[in-house]
C-alpha positions in Angstrom: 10.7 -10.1 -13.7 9.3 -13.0 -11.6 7.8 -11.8 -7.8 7.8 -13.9 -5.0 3.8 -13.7 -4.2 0.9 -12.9 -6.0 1.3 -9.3 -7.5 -2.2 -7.7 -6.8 -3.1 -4.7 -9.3 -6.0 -2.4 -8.9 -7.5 -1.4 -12.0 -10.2 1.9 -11.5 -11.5 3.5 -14.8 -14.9 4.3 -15.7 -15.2 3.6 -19.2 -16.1 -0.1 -19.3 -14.3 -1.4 -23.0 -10.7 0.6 -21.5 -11.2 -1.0 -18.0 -11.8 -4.2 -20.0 -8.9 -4.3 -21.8 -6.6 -2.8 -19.2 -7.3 -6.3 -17.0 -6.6 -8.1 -20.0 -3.1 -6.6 -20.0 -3.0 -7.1 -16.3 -4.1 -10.7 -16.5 -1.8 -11.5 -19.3 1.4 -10.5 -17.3 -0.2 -12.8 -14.9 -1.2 -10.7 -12.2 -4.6 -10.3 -10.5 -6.7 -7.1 -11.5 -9.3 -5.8 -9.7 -11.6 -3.9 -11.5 -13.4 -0.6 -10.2 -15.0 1.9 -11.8 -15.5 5.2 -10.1 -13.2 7.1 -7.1 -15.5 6.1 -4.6 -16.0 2.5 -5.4 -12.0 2.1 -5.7 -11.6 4.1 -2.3 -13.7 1.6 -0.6 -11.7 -1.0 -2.1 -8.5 0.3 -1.0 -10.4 -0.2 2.7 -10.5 -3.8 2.6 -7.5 -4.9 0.1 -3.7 -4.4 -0.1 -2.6 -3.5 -3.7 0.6 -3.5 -5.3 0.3 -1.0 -8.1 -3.0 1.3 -9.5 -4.1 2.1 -13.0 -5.8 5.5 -12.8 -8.0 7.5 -14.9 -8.5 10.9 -13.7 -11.8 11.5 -15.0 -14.0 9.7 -12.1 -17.6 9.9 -11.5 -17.8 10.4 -7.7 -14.2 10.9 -5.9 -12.3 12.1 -8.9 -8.9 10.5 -9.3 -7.3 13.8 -8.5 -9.1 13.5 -5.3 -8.0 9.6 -4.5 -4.8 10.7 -5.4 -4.5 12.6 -2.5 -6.3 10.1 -0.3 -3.5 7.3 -1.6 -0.7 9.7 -1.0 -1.8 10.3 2.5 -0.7 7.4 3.6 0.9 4.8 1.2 3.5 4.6 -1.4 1.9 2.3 -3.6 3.1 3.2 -7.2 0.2 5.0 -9.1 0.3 5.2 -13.1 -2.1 7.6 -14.1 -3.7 6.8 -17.5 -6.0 9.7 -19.0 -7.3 11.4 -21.7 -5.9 14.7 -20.8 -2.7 15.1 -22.5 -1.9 18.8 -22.0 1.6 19.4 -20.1 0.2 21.4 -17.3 -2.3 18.4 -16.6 0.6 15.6 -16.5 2.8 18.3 -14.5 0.1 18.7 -12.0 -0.8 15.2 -11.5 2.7 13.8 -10.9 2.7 16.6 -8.4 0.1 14.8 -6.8 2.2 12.0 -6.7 1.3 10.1 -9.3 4.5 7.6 -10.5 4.3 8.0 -14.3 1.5 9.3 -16.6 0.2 8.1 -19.9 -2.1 9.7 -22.1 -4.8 7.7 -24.3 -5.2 6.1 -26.3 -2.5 3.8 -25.3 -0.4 0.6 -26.6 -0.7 -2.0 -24.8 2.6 -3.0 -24.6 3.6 0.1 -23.2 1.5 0.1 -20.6 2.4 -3.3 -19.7 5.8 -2.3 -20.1 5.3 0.6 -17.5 3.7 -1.6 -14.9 6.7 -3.9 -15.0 9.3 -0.7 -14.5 7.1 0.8 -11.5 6.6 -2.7 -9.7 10.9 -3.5 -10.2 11.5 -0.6 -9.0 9.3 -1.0 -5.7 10.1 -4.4 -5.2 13.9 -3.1 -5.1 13.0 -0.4 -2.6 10.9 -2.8 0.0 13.2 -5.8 -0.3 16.6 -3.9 0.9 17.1 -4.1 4.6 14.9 -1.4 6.1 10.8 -0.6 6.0 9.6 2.4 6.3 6.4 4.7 7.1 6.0 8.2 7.4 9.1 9.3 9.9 9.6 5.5 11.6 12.4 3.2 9.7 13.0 -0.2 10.3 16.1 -2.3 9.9 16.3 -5.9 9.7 20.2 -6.1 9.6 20.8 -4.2 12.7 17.9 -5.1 14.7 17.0 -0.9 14.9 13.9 1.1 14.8 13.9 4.4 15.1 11.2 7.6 14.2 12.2 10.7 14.0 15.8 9.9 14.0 15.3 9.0 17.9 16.0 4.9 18.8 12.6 2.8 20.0 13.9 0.1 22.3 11.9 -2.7 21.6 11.6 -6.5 21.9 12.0 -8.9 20.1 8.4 -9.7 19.7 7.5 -5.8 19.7 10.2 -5.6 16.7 8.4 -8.5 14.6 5.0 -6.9 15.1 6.0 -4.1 13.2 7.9 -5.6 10.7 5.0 -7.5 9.8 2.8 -4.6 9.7 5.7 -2.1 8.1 5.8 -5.0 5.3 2.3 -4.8 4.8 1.3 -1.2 5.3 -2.6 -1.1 4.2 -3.3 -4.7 5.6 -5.6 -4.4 8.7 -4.2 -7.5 10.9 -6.2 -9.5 13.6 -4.7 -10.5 17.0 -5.3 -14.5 15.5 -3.4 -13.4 12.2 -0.3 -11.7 14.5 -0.5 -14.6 16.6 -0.2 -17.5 13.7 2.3 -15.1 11.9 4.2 -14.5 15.0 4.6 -17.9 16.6 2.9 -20.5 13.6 0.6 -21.9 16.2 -3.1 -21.5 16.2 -4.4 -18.8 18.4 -7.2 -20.2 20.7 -8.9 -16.8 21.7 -8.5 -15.9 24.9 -4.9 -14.9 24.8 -4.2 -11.0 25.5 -0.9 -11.2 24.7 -1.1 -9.4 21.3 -2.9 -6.4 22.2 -0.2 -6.1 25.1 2.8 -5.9 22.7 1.0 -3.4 20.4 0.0 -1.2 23.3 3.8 -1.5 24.3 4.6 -0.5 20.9 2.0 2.6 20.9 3.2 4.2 24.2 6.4 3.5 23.0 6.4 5.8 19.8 4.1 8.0 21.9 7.4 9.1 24.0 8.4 10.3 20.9 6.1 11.8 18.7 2.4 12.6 19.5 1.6 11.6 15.6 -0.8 8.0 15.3 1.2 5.1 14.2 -1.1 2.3 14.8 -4.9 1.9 15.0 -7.2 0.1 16.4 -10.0 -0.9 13.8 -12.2 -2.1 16.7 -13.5 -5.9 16.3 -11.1 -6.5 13.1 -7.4 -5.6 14.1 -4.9 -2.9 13.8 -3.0 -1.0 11.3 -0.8 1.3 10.1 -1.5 4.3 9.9 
């Protein structure tokens, strides 16, 4: 299946000839891998970079994957194949508990795993190119022009609406006020214009008169994000 941009995998697996071979497969599908290789190091990672799928091995040094399991779940979607040594039932059972999107035990074929990552990134691009984003209890529809969180309308504008869709389309992406601006109006943004922060406050007390739950955050001197 051909995607429209750049499909970005994150690869995080201590043993350095599995990683290895595991970006090979990535990179041979023709998708970018980026290679990490303990819980920690790939949690970090996850900070600064928007993925589309993970390969994870359980077995970690630092953070165990169990443990960046939860930490993914916590606030993304982002399909996670689990690949591990541990092949008893309870083990699998427990993980896709966790959330985890499919499991595979190694040693592994190649071509299944490759085949896996195609099934787990058709079926998300299927689910976030339909008409409505969403996160956590807030939805999003494009056809109708509606927002809503917690079943409860959020009157916004038009610019207020776009904000979000961009953000909602890109969950884990920390935006700047320039990168809102360019994406918003396809102008350069010279700096001293406030206007940004305005709309995103607007959207903040907005969802505020709703739920007390955090939507959007400031990461001071960057941007803002979901959250």
């Amino acid at each position: 299946m051909k995607f429209l941009k750049q499909i970005e995998i994150l690869i995080v697996e201590d043993d350095n000839d599995i990683n290895k071979i595991l970006e090979l497969i990535v990179k041979k599908q023709g998708y970018r891998a980026t290679c990490c290789f303990s819980g920690t190091e790939a949690q970090l990672r996850l900070q600064q970079q928007s993925f589309n799928l993970i390969l994870l091995d359980i077995m970690l040094p630092g953070l165990t994957g169990e443990e960046l399991l939860r930490e993914i779940r916590k606030q993304s979607s982002i399909p996670v194949i689990v690949i591990s040594a541990k092949s008893i039932i309870e083990d699998k059972v427990n993980i896709l508990k966790l959330g985890a999107d499919d499991y595979m035990v190694k040693p592994f074929a190649r071509e299944e795993v490759a085949a896996r990552i195609e099934v787990q990134l058709r079926k998300n691009y299927l689910q976030q190119t339909g008409d409505c984003l969403s996160w956590k209890e807030l939805t999003l529809d494009e056809s109708q022009h509606r927002v809503m969180v917690k079943k409860s309308d959020l009157n916004l504008t038009n610019v207020e609406f776009d904000i979000l869709k961009i953000m909602l389309k890109h969950p884990k992406q920390v935006f700047s006020k320039a990168k809102l601006y360019e994406l918003l109006w396809n102008d350069i943004y010279q700096g001293n214009d406030n206007s940004i922060s305005v709309h995103v406050s607007n959207i903040r007390k907005k969802i505020s008169a709703i739920t007390n739950e955090e939507y959007i955050k400031t990461i001071w001197g960057i941007g803002f994000s979901l959250v």
